[in-house]
C-alpha positions as CSV (number, residue, x, y, z in Angstrom):
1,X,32.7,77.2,0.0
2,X,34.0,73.7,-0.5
3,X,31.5,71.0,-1.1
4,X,32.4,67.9,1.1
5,X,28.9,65.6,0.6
6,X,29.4,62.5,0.2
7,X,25.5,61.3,-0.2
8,X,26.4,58.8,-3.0
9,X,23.9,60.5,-5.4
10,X,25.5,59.4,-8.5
11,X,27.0,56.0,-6.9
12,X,28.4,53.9,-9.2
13,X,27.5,56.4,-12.3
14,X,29.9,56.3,-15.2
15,X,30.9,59.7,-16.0
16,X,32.5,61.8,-18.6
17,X,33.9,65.3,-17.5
18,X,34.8,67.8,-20.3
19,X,36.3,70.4,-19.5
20,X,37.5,68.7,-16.1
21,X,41.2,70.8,-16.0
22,X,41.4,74.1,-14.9
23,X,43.0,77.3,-16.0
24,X,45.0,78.7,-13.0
25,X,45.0,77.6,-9.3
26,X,41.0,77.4,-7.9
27,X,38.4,75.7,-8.2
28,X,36.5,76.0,-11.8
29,X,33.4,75.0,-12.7
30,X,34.5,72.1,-14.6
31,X,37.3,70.9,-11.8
32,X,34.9,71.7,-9.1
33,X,31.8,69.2,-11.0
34,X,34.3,66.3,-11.3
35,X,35.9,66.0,-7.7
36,X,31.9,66.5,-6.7
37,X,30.8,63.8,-8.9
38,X,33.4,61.6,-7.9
39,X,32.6,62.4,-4.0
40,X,29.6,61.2,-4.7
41,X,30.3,57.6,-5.9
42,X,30.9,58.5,-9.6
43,X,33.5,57.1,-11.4
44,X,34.9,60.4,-13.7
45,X,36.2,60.4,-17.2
46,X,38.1,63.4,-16.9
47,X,38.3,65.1,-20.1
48,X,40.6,68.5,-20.8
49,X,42.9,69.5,-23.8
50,X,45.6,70.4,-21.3
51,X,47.0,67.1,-20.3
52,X,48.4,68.6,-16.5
53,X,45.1,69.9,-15.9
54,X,43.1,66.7,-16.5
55,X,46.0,64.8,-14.3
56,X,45.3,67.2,-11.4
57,X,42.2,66.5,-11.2
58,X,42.6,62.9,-11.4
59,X,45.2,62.9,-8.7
60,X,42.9,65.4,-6.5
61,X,39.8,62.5,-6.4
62,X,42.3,59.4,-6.2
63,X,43.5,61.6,-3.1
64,X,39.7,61.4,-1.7
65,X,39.5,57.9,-2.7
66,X,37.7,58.3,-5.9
67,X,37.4,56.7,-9.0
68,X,38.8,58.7,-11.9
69,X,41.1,58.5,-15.5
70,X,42.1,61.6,-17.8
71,X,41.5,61.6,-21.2
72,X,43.3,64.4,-23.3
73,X,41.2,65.5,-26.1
74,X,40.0,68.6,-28.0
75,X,35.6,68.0,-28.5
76,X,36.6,70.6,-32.0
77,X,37.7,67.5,-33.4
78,X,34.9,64.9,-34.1
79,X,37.3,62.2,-34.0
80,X,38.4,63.2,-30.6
81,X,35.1,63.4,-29.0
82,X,34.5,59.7,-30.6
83,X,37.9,58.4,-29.0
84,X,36.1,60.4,-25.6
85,X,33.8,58.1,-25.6
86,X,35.2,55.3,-26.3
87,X,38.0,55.9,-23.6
88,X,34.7,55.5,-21.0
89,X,33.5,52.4,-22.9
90,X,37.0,51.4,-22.0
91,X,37.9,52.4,-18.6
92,X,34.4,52.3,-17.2
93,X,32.4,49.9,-19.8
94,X,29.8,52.5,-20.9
95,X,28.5,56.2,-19.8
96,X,25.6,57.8,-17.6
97,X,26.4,60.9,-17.2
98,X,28.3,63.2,-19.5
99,X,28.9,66.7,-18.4
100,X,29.7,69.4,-20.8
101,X,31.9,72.2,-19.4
102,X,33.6,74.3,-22.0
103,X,33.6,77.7,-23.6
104,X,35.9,80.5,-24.8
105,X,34.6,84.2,-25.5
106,X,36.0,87.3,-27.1
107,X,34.7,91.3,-25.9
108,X,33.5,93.2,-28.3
109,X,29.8,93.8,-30.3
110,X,29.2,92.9,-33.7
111,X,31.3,95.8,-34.7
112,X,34.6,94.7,-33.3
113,X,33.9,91.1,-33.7
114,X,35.7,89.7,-36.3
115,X,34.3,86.8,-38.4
116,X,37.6,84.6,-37.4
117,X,37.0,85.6,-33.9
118,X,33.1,84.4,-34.0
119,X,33.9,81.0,-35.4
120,X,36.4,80.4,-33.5
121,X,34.2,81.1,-30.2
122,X,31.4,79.3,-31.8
123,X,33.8,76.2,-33.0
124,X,35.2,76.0,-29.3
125,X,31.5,76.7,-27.4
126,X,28.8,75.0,-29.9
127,X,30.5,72.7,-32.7
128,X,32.1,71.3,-29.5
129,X,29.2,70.6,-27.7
130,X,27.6,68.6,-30.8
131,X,30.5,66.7,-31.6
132,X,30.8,65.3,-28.0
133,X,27.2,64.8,-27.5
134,X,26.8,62.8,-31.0
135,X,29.1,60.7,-30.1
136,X,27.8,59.9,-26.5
137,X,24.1,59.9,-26.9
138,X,24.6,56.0,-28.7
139,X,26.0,54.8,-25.9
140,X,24.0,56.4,-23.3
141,X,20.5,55.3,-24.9
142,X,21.8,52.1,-25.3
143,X,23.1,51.3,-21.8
144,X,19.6,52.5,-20.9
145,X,19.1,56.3,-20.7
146,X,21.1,58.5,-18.4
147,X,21.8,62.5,-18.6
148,X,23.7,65.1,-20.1
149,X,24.4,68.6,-18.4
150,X,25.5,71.9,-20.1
151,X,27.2,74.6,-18.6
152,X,26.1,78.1,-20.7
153,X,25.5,81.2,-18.5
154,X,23.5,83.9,-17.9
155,X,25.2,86.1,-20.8
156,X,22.9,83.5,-23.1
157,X,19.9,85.0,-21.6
158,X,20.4,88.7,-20.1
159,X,22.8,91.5,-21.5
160,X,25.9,92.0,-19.1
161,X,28.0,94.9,-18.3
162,X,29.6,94.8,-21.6
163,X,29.6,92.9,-25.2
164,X,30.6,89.4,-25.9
165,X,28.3,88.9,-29.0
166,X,30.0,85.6,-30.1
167,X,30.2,84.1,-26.5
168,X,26.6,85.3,-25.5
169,X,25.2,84.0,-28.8
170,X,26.8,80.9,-28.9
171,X,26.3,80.0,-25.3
172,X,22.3,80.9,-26.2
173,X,22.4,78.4,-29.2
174,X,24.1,75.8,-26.6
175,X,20.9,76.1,-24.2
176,X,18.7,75.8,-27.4
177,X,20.5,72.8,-28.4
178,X,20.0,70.7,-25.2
179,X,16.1,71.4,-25.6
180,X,16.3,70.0,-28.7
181,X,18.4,67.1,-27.4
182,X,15.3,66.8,-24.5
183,X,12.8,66.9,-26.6
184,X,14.5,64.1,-29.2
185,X,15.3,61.9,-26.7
186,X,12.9,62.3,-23.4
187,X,11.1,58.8,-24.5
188,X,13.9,56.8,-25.0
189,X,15.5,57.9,-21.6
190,X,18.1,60.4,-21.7
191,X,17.6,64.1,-20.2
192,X,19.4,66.9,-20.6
193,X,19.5,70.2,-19.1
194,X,21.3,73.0,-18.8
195,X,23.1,75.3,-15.4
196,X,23.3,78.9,-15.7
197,X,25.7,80.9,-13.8
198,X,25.8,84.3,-13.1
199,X,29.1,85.9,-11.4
200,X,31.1,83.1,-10.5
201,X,34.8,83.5,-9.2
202,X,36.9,81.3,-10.9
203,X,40.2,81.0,-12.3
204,X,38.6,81.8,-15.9
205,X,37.4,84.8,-14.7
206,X,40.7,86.3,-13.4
207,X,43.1,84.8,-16.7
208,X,40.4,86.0,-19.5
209,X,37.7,88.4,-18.2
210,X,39.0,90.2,-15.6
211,X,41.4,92.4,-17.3
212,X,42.4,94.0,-14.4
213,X,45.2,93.7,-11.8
214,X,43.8,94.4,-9.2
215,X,41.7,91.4,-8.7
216,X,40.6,92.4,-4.9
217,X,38.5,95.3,-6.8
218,X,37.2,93.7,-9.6
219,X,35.7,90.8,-7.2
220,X,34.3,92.9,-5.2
221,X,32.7,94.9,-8.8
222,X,31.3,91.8,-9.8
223,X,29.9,90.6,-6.0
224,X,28.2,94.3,-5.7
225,X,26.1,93.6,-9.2
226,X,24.7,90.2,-7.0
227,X,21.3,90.5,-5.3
228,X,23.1,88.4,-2.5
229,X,26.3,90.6,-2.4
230,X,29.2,87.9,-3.1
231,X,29.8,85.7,-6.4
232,X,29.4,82.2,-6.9
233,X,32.1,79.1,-6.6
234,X,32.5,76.3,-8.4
235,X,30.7,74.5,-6.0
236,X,27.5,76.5,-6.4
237,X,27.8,75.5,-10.1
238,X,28.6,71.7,-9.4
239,X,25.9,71.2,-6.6
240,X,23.5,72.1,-9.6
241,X,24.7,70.0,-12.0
242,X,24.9,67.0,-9.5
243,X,21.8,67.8,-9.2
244,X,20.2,67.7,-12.7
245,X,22.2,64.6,-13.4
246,X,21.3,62.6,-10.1
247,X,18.1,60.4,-10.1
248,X,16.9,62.6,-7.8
249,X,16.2,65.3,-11.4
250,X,15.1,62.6,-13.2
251,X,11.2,63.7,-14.2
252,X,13.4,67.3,-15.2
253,X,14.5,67.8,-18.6
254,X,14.6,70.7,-21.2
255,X,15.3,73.1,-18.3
256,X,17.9,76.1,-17.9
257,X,18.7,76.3,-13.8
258,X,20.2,79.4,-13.3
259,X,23.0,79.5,-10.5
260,X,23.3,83.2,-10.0
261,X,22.8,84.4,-6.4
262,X,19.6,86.5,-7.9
263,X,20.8,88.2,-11.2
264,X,18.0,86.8,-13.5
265,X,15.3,88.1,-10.4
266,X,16.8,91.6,-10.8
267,X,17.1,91.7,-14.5
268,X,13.1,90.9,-14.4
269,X,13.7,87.4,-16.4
270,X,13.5,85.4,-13.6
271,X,12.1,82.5,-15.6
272,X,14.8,82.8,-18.2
């Protein structure tokens, strides 16, 4: 599925992407939520530490039309996620939205996890997150309130198939940190919530978790563990956070949305 609205729910929202590039050919979650955003009137900051990636994504909206600049930066580094935000101050003379869209993870239980491994994991999917959001939530108070939208997953909620302690752990503390961000911040105007995905088919998947080659097969694994018998797009995951960070969320904060065709429902954590 290939989202084509163009509603103008974020029209003229000033936007900031990271995690915007994509591994391999496909829509990601990441790629997917910025050519959405911009579809929908959004001007995108898109943010990647692969410079190609964050081009193609700029040159795939200026193709629709769209209003976009990359921005090459790597959130580990507070520095970097500063010079984020001031490229939007730049380009787009403040922020709205900012969209966080990043994560790594290693296999293995607490056993096989090495300590290297699980900060590295939790530098990449948590120090990340705070560095960029530090940074923005100045700016995005100041220019009057707007929202921020986390992508964890359902691994942060439910045991899967298989270990990924540092992953499923950090991802967890990334959902706990945008409550705290809700709570801190709900009177002075900015939200922030969090989308959940379940199976989702995206170039991630086949270059880091799907260690198999036959990819036909391990697709059709993941879509048979799915109370609605396929995986999820990009899209699905976009549509959601377009969602949370329209106007049309904006009495929702503190929330996890999962995106999971069902998972959480069979799992009997429905609520997460």
């Amino acid at each position: 599925m290939t989202s084509t609205s163009k509603s103008g729910r974020v029209a003229g929202k000033r936007i900031a992407v990271i995690g915007a590039g994509s591994v391999g050919p496909g829509w990601g979650n990441g790629k997917a939520a910025a050519v959405l955003y911009a579809r929908e009137g959004g001007r995108v900051l898109a943010v990647d530490r692969d410079k190609a990636a964050a081009e193609e994504t700029v040159a795939l909206i200026r193709s629709e039309g769209g209003t976009a600049e990359s921005f090459v930066g790597d959130m580990t580094d507070p520095a970097a996620a500063q010079a984020t935000i001031s490229a939007a101050n730049d380009h787009f003379g403040g922020l709205d939205i900012l969209h966080f869209n990043v994560g790594i993870s290693t296999r293995g239980g607490l056993e096989a996890t090495s300590y290297e491994d699980w900060r590295k994991v939790f530098t990449v999917n948590l120090d990340a997150a705070f560095h960029i959001t530090k940074a923005a939530l100045p700016v995005l108070e100041k220019d009057g309130g707007g929202a921020i939208v986390f992508i964890t997953t359902l691994a942060a909620h439910l045991n899967g198939p298989y270990p990924y302690v540092g992953y499923e752990t950090s991802k967890a503390a990334l959902s706990r940190l945008s409550k705290s961000i809700a709570a801190e911040y709900a009177a002075r105007g900015v939200r922030s919530n969090t989308v959940v995905p379940g199976m989702i088919d995206t170039p991630h998947v086949l270059a880091h978790v799907a260690t198999s080659t036959d990819a036909a097969a391990v697709a059709a694994a993941r879509a048979a563990q799915v109370p609605m018998k396929r995986q999820g797009t990009g899209w699905d995951v976009a549509e959601a956070a377009l969602f949370l960070a329209s106007d049309a969320a904006g009495f929702i904060t503190g929330t996890d949305l999962p995106v999971d065709g069902g998972m959480s429902i069979l799992m009997g954590n429905a609520s997460l």
